[in-house]
LOSEVO-370873 format. One record per residue (C-alpha): x, y, z. Coordinates in Angstrom, 3 decimals, always signed. Example, Ala and Ser with C-alpha at 12.3 -4.5 7.8 and 13.67 -1.06 7.14 Angstrom:
2
+----------+----------+----------+
!       xx !       yy !       zz !
+----------+----------+----------+
!  +12.300 !   -4.500 !   +7.800 !
!  +13.670 !   -1.060 !   +7.140 !
+----------+----------+----------+
END
This chain:
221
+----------+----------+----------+
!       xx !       yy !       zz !
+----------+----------+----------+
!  +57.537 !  -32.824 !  +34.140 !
!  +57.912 !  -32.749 !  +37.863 !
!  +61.272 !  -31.570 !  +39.873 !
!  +61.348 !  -31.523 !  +43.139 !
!  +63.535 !  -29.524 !  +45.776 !
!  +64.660 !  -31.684 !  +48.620 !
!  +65.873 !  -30.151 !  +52.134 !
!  +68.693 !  -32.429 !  +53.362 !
!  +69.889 !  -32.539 !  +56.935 !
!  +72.843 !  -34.310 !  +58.738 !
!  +72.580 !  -36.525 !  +61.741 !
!  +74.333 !  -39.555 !  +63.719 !
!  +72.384 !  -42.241 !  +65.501 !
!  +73.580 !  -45.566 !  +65.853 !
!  +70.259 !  -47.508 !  +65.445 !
!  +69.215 !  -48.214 !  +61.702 !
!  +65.324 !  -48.998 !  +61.006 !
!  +62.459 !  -46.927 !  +59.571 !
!  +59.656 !  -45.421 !  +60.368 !
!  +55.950 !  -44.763 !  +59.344 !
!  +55.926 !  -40.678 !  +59.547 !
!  +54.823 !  -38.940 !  +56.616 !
!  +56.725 !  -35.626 !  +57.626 !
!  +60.034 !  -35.637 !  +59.357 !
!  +60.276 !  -32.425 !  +61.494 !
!  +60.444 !  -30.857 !  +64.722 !
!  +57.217 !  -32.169 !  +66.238 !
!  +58.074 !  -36.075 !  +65.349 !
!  +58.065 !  -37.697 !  +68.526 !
!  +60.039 !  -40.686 !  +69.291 !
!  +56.989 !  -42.685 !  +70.718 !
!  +54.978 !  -42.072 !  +67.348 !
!  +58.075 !  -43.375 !  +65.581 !
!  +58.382 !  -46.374 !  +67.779 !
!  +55.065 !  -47.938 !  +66.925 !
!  +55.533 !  -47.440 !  +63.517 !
!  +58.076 !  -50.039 !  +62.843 !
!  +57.329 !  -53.627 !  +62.885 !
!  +60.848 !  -54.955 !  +65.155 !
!  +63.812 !  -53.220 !  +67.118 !
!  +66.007 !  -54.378 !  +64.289 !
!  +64.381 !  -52.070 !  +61.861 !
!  +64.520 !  -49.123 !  +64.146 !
!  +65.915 !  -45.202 !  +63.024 !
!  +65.851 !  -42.778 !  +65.379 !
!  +64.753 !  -39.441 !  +64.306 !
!  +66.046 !  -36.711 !  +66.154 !
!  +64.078 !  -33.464 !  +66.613 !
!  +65.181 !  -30.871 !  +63.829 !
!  +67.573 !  -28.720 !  +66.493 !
!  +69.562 !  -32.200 !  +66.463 !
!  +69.631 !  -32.457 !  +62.638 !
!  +72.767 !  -31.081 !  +61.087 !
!  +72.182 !  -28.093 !  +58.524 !
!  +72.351 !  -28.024 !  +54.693 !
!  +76.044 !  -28.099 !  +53.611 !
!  +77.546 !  -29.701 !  +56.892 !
!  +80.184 !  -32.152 !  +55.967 !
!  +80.401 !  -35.247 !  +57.453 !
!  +83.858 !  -37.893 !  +57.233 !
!  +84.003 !  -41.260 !  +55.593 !
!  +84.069 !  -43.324 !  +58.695 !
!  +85.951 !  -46.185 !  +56.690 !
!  +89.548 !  -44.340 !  +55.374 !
!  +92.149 !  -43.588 !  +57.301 !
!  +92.308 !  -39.571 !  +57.716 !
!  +90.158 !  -36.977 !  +56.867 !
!  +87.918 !  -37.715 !  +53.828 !
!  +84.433 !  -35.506 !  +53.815 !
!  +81.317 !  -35.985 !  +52.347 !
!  +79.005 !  -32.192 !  +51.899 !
!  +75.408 !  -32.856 !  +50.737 !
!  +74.524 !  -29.534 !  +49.254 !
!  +71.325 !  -30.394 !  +47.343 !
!  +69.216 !  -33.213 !  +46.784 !
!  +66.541 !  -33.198 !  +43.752 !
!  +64.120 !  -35.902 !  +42.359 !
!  +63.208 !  -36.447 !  +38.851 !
!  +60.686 !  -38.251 !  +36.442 !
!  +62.807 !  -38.435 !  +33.692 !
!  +66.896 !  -39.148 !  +33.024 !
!  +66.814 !  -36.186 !  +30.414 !
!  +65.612 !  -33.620 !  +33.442 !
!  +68.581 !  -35.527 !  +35.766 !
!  +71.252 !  -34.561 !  +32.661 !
!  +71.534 !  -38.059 !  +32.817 !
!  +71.765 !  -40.894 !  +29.674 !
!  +70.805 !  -44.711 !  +29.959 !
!  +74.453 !  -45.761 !  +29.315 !
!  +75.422 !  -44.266 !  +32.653 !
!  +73.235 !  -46.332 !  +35.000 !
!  +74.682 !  -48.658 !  +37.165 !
!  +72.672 !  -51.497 !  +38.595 !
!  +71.560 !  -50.642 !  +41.723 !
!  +70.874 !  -53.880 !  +43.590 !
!  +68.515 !  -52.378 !  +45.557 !
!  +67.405 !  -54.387 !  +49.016 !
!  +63.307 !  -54.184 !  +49.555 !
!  +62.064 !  -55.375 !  +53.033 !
!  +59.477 !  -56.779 !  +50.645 !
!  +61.301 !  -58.801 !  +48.153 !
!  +61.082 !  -62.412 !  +47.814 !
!  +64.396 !  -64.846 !  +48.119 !
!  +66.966 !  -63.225 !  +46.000 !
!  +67.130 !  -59.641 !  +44.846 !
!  +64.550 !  -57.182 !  +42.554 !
!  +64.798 !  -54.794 !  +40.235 !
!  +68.694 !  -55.558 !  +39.697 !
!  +68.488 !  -54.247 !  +35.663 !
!  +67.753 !  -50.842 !  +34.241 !
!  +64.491 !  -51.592 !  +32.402 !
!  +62.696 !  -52.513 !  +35.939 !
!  +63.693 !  -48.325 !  +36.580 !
!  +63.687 !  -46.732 !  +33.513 !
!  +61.379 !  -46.920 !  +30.380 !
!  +62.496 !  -46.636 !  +26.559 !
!  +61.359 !  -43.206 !  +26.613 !
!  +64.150 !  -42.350 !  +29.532 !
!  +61.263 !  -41.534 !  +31.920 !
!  +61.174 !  -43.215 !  +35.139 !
!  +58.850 !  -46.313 !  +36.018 !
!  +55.500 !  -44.912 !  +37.742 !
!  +56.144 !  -46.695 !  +41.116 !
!  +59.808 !  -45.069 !  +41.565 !
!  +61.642 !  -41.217 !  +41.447 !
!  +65.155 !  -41.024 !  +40.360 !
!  +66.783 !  -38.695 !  +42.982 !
!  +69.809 !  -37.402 !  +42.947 !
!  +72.297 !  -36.032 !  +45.459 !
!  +74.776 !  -33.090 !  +44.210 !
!  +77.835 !  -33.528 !  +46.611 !
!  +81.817 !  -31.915 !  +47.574 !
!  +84.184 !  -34.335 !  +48.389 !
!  +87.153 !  -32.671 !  +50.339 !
!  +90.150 !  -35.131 !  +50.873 !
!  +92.293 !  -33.574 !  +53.710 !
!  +94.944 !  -35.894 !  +54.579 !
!  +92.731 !  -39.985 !  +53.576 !
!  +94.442 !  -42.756 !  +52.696 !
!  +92.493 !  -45.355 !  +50.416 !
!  +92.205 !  -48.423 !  +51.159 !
!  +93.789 !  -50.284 !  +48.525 !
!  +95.510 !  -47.234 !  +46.628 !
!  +96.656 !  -43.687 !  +48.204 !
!  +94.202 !  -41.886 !  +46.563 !
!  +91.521 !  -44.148 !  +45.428 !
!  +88.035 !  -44.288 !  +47.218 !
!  +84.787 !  -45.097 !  +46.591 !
!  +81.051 !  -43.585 !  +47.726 !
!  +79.253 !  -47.476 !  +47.731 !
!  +78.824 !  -47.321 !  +51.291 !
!  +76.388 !  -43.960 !  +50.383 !
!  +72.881 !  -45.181 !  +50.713 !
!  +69.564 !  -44.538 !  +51.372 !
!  +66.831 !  -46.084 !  +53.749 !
!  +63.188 !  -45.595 !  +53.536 !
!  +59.837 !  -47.209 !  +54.356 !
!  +57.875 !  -48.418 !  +57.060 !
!  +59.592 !  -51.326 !  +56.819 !
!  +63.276 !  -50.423 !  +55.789 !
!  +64.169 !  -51.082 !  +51.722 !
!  +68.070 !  -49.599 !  +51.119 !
!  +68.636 !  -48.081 !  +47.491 !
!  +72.327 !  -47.930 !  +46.245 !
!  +73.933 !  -45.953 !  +44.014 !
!  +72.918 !  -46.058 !  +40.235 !
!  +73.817 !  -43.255 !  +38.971 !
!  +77.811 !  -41.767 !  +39.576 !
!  +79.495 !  -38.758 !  +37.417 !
!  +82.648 !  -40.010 !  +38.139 !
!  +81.836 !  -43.742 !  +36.906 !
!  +85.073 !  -45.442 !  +35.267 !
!  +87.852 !  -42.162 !  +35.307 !
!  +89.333 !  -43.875 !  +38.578 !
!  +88.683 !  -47.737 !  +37.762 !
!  +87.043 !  -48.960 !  +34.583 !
!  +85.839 !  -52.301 !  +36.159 !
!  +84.667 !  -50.319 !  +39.665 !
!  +81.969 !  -47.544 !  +38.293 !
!  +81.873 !  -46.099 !  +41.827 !
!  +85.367 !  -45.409 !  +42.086 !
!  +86.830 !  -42.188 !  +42.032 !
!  +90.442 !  -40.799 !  +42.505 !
!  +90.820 !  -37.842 !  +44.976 !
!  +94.507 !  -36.481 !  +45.960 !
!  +94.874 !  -34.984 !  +49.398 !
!  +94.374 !  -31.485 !  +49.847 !
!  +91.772 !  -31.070 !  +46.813 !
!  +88.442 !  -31.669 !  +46.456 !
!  +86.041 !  -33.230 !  +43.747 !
!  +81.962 !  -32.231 !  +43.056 !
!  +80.155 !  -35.055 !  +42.170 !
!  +76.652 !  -36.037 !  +41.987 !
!  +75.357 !  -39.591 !  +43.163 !
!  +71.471 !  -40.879 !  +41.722 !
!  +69.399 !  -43.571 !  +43.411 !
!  +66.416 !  -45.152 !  +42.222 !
!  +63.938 !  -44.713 !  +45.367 !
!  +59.896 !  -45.695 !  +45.506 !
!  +57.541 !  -42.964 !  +45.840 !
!  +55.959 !  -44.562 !  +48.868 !
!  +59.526 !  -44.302 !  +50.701 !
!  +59.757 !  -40.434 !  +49.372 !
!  +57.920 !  -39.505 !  +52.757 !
!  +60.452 !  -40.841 !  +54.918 !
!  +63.539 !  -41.204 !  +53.239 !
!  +66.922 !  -41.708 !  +55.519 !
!  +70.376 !  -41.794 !  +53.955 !
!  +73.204 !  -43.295 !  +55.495 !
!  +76.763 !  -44.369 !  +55.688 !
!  +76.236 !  -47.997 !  +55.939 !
!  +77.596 !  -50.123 !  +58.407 !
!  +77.819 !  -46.921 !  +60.523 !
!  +76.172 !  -44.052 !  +62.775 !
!  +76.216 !  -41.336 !  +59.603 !
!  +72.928 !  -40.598 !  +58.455 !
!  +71.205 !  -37.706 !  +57.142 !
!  +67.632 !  -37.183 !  +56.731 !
!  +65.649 !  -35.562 !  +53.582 !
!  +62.360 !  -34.139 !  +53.626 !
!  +59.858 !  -32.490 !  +51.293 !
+----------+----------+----------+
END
């Protein structure tokens, strides 16, 4: 079966939207970019790669009060849940948002991702983000030490789809009824590794983000 190493960069921009590229690197221009989204609303802004932030950078939880960091150090994709290390009973739905989609929302239960067999539908790529959380001095917002990596997503397409979490290793120790909940005191740190159902076609240009805020970081092949 197919695994595939994923480079992962950190940037902030402050407009979110797609774009058509099939490559994101150094000679992307911004005018190429530009025509290759369908309206201003849509729009992500791809810096050149000396703007990108390198493998391992943290970057802080814009939404706690304090320090609270997030360090991608690795990114894979996989065709199956048994390559991942990951069993059926630990998806989460996603609720995944397609630019696509009809009224109301797609894809919202495991079967529409993963077959019997644990392998991945054809039209999608389970990928998976290994990550350090380092609380310094954050304050959560409804308990001292309780957070939560929802606002982790990641935006692809010509025309942007966002996929959410479905996969968390950390699912239910902090919060039974919230699986992407996890309890982090200050001054330690927690590794943890966050999955996403993504479609192949978005694979090419795949953006994550901080939702709601001017975090991103970009992946490419």
């Amino acid at each position: 079966m197919k695994r595939k190493r994923i480079v992962i960069g950190l940037l902030a921009c402050c407009l979110l939207s797609a774009c058509g590229n099939s490559k994101l690197s150094s000679d992307t221009n911004a005018s190429e970019i530009e025509n290759a989204v369908d309206s201003d609303a849509n729009k992500i802004e791809i810096k050149d790669t000396p703007d990108v932030g390198q493998l391992a950078e943290p970057f802080l939880d814009p939404f706690v009060e304090g320090k609270l960091s997030y360090t991608v150090q690795s990114c894979n994709s996989y065709t199956t849940l048994t390559e991942a290390n990951v069993e059926k009973d630990m998806l989460i739905e996603p609720h995944n948002t397609y630019f696509s989609q009809e009224i109301g929302e797609q894809y919202q239960i495991i079967s529409d991702f993963v077959n019997d067999d644990g392998s991945i539908v054809d039209t999608h790529e389970f990928v998976v983000l290994e990550m350090k959380i380092a609380n310094e001095d954050a304050v959560g917002l409804i308990k001292k030490n309780e957070f939560n990596i929802s606002s982790i997503a990641l935006r692809g397409g010509k025309n942007v789809s966002q996929y959410n979490a479905a996969y968390f290793s950390e699912a239910g120790k902090a919060n039974i009824n919230q699986p992407l909940h996890y309890t982090l005191e200050q001054g330690n740190r927690l590794d943890v590794r966050i999955g996403y159902f993504v479609l192949k076609e978005d694979m090419k240009n795949i953006v994550g983000a901080v939702s709601d805020s001017d975090v991103q970081f970009s992946i490419n092949e």
